[in-house]
C-alpha positions in Angstrom: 65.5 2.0 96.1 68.7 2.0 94.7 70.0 3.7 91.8 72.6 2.9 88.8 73.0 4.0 85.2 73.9 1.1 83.9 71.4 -1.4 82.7 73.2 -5.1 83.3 74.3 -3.8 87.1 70.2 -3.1 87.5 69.1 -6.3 86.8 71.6 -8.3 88.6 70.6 -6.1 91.8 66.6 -6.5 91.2 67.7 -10.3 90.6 69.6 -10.8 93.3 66.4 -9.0 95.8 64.2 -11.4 94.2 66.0 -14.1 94.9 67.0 -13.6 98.5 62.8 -12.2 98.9 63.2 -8.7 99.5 60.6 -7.4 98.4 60.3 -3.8 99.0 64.1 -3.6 98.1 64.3 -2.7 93.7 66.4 -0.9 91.4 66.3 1.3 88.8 68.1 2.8 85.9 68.6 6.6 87.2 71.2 9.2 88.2 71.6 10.0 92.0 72.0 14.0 90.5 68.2 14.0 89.2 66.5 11.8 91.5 63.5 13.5 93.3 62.2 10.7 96.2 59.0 10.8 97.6 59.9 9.4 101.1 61.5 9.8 103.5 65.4 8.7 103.2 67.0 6.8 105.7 70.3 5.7 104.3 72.3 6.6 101.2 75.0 4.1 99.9 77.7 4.8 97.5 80.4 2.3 96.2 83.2 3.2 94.0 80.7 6.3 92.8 83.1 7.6 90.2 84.3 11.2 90.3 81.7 13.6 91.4 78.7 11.0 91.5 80.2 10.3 94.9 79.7 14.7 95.8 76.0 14.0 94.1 75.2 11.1 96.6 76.6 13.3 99.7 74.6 16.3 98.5 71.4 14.5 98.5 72.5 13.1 101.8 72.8 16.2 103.2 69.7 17.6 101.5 67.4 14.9 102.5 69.4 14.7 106.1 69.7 11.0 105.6 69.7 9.4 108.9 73.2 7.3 107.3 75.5 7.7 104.7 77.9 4.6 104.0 80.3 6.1 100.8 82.9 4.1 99.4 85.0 6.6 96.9 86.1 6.1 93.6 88.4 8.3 91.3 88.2 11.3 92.4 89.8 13.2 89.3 88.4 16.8 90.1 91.0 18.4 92.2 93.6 16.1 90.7 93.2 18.3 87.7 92.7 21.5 89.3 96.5 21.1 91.1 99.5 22.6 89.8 102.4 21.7 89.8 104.5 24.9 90.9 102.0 25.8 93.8 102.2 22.7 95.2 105.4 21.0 94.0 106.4 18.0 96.1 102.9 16.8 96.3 102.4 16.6 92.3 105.9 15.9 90.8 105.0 12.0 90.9 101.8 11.1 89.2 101.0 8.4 91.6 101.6 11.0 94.6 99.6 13.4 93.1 96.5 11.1 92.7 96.6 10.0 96.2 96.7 13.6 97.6 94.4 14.2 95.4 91.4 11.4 96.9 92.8 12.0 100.0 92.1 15.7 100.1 88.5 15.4 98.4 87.9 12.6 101.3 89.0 15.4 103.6 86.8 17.9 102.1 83.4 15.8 101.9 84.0 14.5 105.7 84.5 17.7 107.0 81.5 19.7 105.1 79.5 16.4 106.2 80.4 17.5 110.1 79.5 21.1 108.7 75.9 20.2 108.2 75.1 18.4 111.6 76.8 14.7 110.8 79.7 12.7 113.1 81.7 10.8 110.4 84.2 8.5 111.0 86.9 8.0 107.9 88.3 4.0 107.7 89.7 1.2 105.8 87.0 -0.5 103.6 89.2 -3.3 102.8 92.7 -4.3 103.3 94.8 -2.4 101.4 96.5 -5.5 99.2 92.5 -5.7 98.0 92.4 -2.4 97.0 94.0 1.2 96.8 90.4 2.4 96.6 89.9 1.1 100.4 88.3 4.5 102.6 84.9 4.1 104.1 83.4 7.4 104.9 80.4 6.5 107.7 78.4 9.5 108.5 75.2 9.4 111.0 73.0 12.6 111.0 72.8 14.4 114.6 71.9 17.7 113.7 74.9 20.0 115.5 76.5 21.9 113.0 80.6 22.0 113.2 81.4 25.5 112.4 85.1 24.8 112.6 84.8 22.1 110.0 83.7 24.4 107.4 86.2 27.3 108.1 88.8 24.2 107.2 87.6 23.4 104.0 87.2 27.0 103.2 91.3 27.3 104.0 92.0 24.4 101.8 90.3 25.6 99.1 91.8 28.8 99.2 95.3 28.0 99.7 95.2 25.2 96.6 93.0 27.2 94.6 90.6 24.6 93.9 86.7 24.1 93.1 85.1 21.1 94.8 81.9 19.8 93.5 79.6 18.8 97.1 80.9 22.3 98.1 79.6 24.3 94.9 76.5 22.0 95.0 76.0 23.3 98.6 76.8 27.0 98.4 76.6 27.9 94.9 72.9 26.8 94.5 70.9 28.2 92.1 
């Protein structure tokens, strides 16, 4: 099953698993945020997810304890406009510097509440960087044995910047 809102990126998919004859492999027009499956989930695969989508896909990662998780982040804008710049001055003067710390950090927070909830994740290059600036792979394979330490850290990095992080209020702010 795989998931997209957008209408012309569906059909190309469903096309393309028809052609090549998978045919238990189809797409549909939906949001990862909504979507309810009734089976059992063995891998969740995000690329270039923009913004949250990419916490939505992790959450229901998590929920579901996917087996996998392959993500591939996008633009992560949330904490990029949550910094400021007199708390945190050399790392938001330049625009460019402030949007890299910025994915950087949110990569740091999702692999680390992944570990939190019993996965081993490995952060890596996608693609060469000259492809791409948008180049970190976060693998993450469900074991079960909870990193306590993992979540004390992102607990430290929110508090010293201040910041709200979407997988993280998904996680612990549930209603």
């Amino acid at each position: 099953m795989g998931l997209d809102l957008k209408k012309d990126v569906i059909l190309k998919c469903n096309e393309i698993a028809k052609r090549y004859g998978y045919e238990s492999l189809h797409f549909e027009i939906g949001d990862i945020s909504l979507y309810k499956p009734s089976f059992d989930v063995d891998l969740i695969i995000t690329l270039h997810a923009c913004d949250t989508a990419t916490d939505a896909a992790m959450y229901h990662a998590i929920k579901l304890k996917s087996k996998y998780l392959l993500s591939v982040p996008c633009c992560q804008h949330e904490i990029n406009k949550q910094l400021k710049l007199s708390s945190n001055g050399i790392l938001t003067e330049y625009g460019i510097i402030k949007e890299r710390f910025s994915a950087l950090l949110t990569d740091s927070i999702r692999a680390d509440l992944l570990k939190y909830f019993g996965y081993d994740v490995d952060v890596l290059e996608f693609v060469d960087f000259d492809a791409s600036p948008k180049n970190l792979l976060i693998r993450a394979e469900y074991k079960g044995n909870r990193n306590e330490d993992a979540l004390k850290r992102v607990q430290e990095v929110l508090k010293a910047y201040q910041l709200e992080q979407a997988l993280y209020n998904m996680l612990f702010n549930e209603k």
